[in-house]
PDB file of N, CA, C and O in Angstrom:
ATOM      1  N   UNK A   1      -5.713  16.586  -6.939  1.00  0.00           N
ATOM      2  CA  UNK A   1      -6.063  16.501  -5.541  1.00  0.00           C
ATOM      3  C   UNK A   1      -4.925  15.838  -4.782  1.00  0.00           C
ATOM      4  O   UNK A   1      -4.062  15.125  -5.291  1.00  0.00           O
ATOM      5  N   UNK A   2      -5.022  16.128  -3.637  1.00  0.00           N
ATOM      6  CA  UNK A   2      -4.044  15.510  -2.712  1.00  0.00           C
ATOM      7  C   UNK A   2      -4.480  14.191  -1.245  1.00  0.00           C
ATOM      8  O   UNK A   2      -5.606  14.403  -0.795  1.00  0.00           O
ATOM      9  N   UNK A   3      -4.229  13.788  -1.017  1.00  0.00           N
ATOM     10  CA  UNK A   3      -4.785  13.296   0.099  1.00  0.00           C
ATOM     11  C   UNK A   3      -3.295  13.162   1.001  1.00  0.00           C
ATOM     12  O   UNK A   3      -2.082  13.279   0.831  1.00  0.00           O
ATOM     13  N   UNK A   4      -4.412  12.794   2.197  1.00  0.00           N
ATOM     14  CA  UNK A   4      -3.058  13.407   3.608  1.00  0.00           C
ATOM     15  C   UNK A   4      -3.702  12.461   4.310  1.00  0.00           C
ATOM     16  O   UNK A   4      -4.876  12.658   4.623  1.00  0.00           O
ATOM     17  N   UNK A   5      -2.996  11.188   4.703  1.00  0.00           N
ATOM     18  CA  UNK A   5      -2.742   9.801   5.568  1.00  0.00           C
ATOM     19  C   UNK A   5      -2.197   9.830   6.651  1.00  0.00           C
ATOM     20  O   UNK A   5      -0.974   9.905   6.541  1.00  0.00           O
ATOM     21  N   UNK A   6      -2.801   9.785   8.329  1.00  0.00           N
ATOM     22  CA  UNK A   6      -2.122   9.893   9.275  1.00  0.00           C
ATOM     23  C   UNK A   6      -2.618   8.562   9.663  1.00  0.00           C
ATOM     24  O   UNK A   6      -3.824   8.317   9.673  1.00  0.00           O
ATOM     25  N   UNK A   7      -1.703   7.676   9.989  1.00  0.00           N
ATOM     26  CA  UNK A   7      -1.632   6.607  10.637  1.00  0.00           C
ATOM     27  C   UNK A   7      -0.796   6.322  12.096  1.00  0.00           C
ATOM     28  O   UNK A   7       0.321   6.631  12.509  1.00  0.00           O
ATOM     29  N   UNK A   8      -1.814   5.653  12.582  1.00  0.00           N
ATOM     30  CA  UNK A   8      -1.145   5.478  13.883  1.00  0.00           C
ATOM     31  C   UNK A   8      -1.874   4.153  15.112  1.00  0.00           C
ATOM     32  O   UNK A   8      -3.001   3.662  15.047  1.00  0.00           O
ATOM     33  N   UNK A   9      -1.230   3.976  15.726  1.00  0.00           N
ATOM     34  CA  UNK A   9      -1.586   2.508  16.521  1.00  0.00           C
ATOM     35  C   UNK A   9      -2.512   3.068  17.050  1.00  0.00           C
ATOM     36  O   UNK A   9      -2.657   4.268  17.282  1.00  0.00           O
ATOM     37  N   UNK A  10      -3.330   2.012  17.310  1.00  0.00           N
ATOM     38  CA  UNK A  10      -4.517   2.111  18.153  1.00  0.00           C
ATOM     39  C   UNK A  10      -4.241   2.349  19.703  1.00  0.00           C
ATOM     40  O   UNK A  10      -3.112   2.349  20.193  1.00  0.00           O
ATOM     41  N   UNK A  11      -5.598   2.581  20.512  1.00  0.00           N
ATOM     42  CA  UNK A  11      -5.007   2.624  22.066  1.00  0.00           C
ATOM     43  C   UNK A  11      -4.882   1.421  22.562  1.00  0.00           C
ATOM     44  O   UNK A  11      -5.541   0.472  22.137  1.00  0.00           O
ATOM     45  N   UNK A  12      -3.952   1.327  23.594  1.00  0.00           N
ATOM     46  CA  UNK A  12      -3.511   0.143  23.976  1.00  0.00           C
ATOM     47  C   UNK A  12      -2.844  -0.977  23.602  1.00  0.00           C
ATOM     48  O   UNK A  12      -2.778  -2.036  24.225  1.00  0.00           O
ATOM     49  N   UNK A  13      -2.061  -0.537  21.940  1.00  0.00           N
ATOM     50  CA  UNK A  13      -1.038  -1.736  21.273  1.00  0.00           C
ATOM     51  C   UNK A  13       0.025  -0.709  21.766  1.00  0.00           C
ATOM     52  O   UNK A  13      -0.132   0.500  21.597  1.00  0.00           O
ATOM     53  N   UNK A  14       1.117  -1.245  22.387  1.00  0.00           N
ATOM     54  CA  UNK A  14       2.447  -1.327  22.481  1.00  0.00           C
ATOM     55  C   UNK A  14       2.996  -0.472  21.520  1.00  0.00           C
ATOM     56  O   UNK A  14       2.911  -0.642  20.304  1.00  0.00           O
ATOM     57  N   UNK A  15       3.603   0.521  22.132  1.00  0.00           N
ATOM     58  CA  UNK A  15       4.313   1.442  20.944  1.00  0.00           C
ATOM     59  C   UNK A  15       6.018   1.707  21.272  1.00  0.00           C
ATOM     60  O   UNK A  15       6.634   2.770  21.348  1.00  0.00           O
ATOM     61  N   UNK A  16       6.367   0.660  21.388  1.00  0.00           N
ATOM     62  CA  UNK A  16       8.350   1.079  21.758  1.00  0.00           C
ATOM     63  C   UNK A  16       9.017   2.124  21.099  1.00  0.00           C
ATOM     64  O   UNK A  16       9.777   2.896  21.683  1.00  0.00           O
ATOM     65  N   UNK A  17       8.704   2.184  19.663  1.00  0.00           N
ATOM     66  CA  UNK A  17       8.949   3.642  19.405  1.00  0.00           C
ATOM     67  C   UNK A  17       8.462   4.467  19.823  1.00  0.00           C
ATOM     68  O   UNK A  17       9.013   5.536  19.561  1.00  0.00           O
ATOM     69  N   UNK A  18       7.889   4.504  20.215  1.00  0.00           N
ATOM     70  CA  UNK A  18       7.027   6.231  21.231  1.00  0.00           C
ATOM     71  C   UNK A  18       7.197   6.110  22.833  1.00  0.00           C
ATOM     72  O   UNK A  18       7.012   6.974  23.690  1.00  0.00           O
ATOM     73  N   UNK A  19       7.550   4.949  22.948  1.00  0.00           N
ATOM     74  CA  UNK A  19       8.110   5.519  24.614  1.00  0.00           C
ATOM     75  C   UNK A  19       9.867   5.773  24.426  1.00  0.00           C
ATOM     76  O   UNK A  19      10.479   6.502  25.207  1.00  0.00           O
ATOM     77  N   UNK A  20      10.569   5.027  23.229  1.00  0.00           N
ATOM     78  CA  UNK A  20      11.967   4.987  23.093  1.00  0.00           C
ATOM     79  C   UNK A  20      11.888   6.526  22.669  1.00  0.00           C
ATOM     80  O   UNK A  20      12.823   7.192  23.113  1.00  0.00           O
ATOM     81  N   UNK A  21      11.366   6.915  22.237  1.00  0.00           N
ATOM     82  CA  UNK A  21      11.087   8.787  22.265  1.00  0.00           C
ATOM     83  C   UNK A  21      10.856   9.577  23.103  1.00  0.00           C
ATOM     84  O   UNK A  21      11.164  10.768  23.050  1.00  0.00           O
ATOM     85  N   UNK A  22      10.140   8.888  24.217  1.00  0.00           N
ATOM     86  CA  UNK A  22       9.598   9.415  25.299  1.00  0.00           C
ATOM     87  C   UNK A  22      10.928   9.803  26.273  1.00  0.00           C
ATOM     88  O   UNK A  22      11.240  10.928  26.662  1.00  0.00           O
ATOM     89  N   UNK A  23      11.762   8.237  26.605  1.00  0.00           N
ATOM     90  CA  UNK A  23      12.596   8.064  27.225  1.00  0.00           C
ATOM     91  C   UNK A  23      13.721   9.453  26.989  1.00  0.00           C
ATOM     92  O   UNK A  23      14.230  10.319  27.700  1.00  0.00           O
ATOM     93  N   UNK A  24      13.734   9.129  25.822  1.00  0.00           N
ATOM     94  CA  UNK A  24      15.028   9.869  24.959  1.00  0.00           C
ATOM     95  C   UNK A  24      14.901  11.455  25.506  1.00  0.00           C
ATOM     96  O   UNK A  24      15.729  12.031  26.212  1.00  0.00           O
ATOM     97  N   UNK A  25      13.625  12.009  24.981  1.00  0.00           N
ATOM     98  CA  UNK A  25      13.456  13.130  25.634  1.00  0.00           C
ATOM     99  C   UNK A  25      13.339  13.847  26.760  1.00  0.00           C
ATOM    100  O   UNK A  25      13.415  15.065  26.920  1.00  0.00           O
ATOM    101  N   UNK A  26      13.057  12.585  27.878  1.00  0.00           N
ATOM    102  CA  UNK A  26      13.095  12.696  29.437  1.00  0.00           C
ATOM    103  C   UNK A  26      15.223  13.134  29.465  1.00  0.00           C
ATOM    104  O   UNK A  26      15.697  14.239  29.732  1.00  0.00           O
ATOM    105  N   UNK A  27      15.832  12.167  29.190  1.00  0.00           N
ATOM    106  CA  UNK A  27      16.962  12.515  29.363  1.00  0.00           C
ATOM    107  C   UNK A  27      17.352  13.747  28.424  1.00  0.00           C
ATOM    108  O   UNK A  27      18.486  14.184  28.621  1.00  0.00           O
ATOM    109  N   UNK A  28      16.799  14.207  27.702  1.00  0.00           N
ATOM    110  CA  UNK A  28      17.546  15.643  27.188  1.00  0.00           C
ATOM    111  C   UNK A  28      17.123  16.783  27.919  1.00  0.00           C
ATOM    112  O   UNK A  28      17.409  17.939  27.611  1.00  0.00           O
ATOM    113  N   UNK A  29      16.418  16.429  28.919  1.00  0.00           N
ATOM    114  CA  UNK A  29      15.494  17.355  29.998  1.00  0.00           C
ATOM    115  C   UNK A  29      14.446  17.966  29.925  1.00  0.00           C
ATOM    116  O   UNK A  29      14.233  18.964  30.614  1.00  0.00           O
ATOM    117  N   UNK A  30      13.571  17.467  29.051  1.00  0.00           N
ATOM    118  CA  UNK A  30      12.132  17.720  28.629  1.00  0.00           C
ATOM    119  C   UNK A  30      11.043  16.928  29.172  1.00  0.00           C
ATOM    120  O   UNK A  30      10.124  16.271  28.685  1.00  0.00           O
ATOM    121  N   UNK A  31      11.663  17.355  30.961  1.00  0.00           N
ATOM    122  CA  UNK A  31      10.878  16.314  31.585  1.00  0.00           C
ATOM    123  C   UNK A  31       9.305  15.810  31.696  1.00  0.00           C
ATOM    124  O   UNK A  31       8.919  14.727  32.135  1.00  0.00           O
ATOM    125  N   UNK A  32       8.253  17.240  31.012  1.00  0.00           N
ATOM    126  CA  UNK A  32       7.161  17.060  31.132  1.00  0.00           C
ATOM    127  C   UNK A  32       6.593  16.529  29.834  1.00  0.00           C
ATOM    128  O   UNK A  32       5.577  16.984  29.308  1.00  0.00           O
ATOM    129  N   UNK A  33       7.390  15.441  29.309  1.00  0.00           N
ATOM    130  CA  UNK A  33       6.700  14.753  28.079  1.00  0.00           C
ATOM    131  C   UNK A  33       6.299  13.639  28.867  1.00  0.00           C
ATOM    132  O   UNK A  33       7.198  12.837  29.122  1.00  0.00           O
ATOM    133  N   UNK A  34       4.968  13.355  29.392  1.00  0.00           N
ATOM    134  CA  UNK A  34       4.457  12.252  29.800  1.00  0.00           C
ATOM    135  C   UNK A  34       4.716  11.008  29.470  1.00  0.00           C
ATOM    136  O   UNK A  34       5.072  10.078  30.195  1.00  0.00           O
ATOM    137  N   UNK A  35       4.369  11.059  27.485  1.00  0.00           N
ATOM    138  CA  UNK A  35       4.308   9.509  26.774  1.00  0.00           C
ATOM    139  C   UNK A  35       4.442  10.425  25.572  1.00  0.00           C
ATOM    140  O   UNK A  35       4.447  11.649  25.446  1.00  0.00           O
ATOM    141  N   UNK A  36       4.586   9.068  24.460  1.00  0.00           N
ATOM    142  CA  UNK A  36       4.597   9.865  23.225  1.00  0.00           C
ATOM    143  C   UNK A  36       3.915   8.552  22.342  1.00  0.00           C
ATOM    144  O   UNK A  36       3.918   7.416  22.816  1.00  0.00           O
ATOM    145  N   UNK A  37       3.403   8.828  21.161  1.00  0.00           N
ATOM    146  CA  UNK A  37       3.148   7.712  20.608  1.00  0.00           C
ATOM    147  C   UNK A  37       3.700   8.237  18.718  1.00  0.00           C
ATOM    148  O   UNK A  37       3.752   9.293  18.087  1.00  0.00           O
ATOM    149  N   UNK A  38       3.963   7.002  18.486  1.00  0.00           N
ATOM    150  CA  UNK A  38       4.484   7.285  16.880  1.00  0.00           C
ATOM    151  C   UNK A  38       3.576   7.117  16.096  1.00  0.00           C
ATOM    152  O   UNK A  38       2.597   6.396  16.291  1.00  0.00           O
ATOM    153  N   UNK A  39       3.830   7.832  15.029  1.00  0.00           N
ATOM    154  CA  UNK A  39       2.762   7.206  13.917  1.00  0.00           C
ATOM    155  C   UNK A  39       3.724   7.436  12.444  1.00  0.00           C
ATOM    156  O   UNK A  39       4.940   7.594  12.334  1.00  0.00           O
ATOM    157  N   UNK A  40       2.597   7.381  11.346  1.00  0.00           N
ATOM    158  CA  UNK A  40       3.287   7.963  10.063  1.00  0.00           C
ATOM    159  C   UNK A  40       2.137   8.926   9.448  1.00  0.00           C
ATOM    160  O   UNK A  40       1.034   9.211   9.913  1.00  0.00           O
ATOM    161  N   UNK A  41       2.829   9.371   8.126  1.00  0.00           N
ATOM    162  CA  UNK A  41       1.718  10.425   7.224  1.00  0.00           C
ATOM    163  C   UNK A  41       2.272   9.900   5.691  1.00  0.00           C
ATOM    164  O   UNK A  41       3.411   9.682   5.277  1.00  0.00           O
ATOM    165  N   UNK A  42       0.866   9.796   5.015  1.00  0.00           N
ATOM    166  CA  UNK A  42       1.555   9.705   3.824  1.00  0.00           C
ATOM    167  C   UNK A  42       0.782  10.850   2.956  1.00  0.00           C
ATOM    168  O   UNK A  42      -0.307  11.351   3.237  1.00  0.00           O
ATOM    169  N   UNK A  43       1.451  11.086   2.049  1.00  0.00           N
ATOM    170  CA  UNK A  43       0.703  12.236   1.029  1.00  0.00           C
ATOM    171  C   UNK A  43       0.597  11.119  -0.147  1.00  0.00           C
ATOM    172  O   UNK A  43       1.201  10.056  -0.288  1.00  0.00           O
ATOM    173  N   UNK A  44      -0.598  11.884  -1.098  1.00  0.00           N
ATOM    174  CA  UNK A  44      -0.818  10.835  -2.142  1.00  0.00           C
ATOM    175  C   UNK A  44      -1.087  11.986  -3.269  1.00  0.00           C
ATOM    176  O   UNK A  44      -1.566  13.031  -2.828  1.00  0.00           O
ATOM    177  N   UNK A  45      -0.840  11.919  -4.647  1.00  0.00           N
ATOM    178  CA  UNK A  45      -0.797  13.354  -4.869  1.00  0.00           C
ATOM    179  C   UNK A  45      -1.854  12.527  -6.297  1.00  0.00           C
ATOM    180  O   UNK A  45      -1.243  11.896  -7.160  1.00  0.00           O
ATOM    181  N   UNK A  46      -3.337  12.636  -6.368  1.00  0.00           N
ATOM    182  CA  UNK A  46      -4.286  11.805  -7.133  1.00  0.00           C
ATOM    183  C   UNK A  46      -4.786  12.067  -8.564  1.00  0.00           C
ATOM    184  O   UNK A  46      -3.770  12.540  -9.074  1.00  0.00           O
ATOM    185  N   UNK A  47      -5.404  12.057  -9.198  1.00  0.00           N
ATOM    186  CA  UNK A  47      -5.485  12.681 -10.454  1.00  0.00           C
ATOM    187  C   UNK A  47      -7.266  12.330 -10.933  1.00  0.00           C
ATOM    188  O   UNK A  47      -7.927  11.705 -11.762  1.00  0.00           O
ATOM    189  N   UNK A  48      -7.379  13.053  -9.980  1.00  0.00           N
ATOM    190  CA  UNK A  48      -9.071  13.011 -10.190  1.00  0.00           C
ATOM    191  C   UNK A  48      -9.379  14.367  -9.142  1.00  0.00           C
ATOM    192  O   UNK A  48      -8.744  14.793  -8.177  1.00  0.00           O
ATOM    193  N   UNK A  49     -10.338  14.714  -9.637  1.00  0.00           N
ATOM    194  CA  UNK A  49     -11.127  16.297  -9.235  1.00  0.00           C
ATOM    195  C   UNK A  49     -12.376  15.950  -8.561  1.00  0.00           C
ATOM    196  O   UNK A  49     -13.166  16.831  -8.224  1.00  0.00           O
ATOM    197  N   UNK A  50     -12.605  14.647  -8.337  1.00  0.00           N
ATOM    198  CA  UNK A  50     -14.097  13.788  -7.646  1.00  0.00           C
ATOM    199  C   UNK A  50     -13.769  13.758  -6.335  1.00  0.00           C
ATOM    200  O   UNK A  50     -12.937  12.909  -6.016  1.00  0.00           O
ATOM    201  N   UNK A  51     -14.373  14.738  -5.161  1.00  0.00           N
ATOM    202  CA  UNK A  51     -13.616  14.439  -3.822  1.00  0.00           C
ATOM    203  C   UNK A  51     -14.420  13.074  -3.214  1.00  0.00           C
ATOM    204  O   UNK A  51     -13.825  12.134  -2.689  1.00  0.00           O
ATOM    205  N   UNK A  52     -15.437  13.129  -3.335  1.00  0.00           N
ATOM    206  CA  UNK A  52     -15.660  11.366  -3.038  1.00  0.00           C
ATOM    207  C   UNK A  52     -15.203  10.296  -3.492  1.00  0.00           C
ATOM    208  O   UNK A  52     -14.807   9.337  -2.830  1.00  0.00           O
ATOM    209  N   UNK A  53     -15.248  10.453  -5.150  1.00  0.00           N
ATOM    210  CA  UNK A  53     -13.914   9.316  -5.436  1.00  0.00           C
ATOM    211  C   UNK A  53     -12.487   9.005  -5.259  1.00  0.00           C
ATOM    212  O   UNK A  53     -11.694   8.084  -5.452  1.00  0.00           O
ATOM    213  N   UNK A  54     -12.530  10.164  -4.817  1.00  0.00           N
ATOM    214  CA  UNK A  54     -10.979  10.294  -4.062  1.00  0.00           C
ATOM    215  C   UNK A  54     -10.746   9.589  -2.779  1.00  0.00           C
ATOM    216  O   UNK A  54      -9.916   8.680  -2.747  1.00  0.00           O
ATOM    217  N   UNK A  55     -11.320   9.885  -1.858  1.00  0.00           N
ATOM    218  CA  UNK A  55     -12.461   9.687  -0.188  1.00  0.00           C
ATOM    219  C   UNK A  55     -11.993   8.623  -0.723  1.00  0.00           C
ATOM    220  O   UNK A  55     -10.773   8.472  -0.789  1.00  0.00           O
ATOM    221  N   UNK A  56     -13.076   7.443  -1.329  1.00  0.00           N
ATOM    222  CA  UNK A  56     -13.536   6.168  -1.455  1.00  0.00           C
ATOM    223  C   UNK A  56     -12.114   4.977  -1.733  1.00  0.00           C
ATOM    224  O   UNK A  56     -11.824   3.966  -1.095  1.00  0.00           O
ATOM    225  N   UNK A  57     -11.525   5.525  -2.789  1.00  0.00           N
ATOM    226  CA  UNK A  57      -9.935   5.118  -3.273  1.00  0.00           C
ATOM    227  C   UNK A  57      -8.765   5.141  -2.633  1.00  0.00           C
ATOM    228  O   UNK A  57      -7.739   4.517  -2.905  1.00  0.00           O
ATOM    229  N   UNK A  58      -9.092   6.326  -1.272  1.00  0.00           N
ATOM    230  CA  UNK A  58      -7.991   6.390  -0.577  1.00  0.00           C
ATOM    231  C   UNK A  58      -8.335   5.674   0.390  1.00  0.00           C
ATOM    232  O   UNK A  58      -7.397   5.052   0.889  1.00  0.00           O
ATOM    233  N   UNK A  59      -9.822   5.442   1.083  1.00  0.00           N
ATOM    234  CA  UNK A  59      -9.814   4.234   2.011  1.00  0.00           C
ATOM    235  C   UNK A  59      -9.941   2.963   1.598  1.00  0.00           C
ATOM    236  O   UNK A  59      -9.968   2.005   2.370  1.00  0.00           O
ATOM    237  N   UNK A  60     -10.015   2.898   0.515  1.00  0.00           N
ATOM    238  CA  UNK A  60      -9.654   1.388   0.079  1.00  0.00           C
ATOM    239  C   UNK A  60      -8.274   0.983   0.184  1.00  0.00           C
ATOM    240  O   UNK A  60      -7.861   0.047   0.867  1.00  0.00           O
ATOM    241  N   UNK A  61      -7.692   1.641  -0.433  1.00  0.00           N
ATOM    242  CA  UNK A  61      -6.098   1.571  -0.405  1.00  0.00           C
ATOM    243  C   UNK A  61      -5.437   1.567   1.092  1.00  0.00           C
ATOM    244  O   UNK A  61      -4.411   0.974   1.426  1.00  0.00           O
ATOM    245  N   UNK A  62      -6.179   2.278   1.804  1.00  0.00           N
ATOM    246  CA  UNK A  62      -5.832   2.252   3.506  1.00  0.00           C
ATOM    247  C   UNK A  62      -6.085   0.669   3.736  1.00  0.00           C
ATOM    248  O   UNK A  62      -5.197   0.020   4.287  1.00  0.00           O
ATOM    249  N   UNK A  63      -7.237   0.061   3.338  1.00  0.00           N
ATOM    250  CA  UNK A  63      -7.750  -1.139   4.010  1.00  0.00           C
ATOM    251  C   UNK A  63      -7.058  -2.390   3.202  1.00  0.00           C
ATOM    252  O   UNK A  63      -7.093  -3.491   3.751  1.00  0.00           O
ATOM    253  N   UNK A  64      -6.449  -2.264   1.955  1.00  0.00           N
ATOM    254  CA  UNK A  64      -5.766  -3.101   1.755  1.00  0.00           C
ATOM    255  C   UNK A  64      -4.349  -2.819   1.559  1.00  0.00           C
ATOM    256  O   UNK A  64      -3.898  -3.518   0.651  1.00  0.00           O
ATOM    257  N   UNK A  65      -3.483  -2.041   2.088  1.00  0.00           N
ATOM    258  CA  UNK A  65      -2.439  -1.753   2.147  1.00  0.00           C
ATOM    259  C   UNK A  65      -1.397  -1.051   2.972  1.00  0.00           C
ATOM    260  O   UNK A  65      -0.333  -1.523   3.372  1.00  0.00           O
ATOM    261  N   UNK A  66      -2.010   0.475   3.209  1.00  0.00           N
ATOM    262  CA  UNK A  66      -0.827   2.036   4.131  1.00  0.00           C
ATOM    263  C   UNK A  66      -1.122   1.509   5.143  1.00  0.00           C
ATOM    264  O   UNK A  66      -0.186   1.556   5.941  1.00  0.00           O
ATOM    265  N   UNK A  67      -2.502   0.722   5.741  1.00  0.00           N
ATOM    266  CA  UNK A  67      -2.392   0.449   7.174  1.00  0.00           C
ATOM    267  C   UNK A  67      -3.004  -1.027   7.492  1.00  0.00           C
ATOM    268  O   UNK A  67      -3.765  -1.789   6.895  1.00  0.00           O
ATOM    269  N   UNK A  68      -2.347  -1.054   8.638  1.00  0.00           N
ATOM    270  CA  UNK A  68      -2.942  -2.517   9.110  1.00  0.00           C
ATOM    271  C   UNK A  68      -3.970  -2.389   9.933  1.00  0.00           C
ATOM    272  O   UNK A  68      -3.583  -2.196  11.086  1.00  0.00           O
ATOM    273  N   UNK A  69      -5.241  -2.421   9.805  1.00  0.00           N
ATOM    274  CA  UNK A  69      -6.483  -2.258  10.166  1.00  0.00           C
ATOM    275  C   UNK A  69      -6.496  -2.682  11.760  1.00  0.00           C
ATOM    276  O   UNK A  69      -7.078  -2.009  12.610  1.00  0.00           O
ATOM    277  N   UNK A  70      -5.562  -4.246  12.123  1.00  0.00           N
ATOM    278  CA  UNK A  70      -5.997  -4.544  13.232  1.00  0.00           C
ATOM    279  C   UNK A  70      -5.566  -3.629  14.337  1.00  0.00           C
ATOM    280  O   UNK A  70      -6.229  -3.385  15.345  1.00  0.00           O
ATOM    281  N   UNK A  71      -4.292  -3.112  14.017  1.00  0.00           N
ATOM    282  CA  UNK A  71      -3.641  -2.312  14.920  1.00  0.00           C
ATOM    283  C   UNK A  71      -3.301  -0.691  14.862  1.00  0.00           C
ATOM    284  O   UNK A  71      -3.077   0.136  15.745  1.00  0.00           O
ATOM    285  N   UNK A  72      -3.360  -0.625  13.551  1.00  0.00           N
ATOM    286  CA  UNK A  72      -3.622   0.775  13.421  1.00  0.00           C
ATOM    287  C   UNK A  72      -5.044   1.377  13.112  1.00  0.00           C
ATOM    288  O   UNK A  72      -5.986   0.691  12.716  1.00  0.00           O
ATOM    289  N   UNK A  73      -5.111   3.110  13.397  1.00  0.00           N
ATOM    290  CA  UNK A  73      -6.202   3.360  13.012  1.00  0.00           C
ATOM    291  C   UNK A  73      -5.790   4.800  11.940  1.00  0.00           C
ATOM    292  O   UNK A  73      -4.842   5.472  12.345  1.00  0.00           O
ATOM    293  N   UNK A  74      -6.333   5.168  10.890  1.00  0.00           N
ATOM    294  CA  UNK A  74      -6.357   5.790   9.834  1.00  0.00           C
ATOM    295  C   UNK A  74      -7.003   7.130   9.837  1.00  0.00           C
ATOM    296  O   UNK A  74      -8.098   7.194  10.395  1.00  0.00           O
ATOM    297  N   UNK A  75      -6.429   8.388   9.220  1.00  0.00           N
ATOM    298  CA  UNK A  75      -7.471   9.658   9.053  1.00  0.00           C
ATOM    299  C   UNK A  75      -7.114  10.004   7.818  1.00  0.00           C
ATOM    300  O   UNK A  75      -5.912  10.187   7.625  1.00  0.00           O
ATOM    301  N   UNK A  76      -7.945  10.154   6.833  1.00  0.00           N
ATOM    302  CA  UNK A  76      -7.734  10.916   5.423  1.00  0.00           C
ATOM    303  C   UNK A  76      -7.785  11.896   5.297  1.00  0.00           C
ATOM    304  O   UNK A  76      -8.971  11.922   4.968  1.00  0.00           O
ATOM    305  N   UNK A  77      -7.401  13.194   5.255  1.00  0.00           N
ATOM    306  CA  UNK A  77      -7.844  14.730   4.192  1.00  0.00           C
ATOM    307  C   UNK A  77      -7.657  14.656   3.056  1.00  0.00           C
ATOM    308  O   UNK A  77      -6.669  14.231   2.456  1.00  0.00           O
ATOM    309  N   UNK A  78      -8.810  15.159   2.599  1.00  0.00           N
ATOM    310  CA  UNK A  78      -8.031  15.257   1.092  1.00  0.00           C
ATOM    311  C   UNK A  78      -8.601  16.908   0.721  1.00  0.00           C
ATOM    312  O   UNK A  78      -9.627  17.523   1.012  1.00  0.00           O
ATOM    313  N   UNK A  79      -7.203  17.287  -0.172  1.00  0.00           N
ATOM    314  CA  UNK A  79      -7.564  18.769  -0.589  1.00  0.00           C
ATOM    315  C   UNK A  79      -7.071  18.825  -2.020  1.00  0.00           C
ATOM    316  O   UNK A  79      -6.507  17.996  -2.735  1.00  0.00           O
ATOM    317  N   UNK A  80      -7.431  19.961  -2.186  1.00  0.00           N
ATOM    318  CA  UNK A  80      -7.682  20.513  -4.077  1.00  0.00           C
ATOM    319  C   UNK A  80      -6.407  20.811  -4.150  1.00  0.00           C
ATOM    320  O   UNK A  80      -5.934  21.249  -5.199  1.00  0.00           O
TER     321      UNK A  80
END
């Protein structure tokens, strides 16, 4: 199984990388990028065929580790 980790700040924490993107792209003339916000993805490549135990292991591991709960917020997929 695989699982697929998109992390990203919550609304309203400060994201300088995503406006320093924003900015960046205003000057290459892509003027209708409003805002941008950053995030990350992680792939996890698992060794169990249990999609709930999978589920369960990968948000644990979110909550004590890939993300920081206070400020980021987390989405899992996981596929076969």
């Amino acid at each position: 199984m695989k699982a697929i980790i998109h992390i990203e700040l919550k609304p309203g924490v400060l994201d300088p990388q995503g406006r320093t993107i924003a900015r960046s792209l205003a000057h290459l003339g892509f003027g209708d990028v409003k805002g941008a916000r950053q995030g990350k993805t992680i792939e996890l490549d698992l060794n169990t065929e249990d999609k709930k135990i999978a589920q369960a292991q990968v948000k644990e591991m979110c909550e004590q580790l890939l993300a920081n709960t206070v400020i980021e917020n987390y989405h899992i997929k996981i596929t076969e």
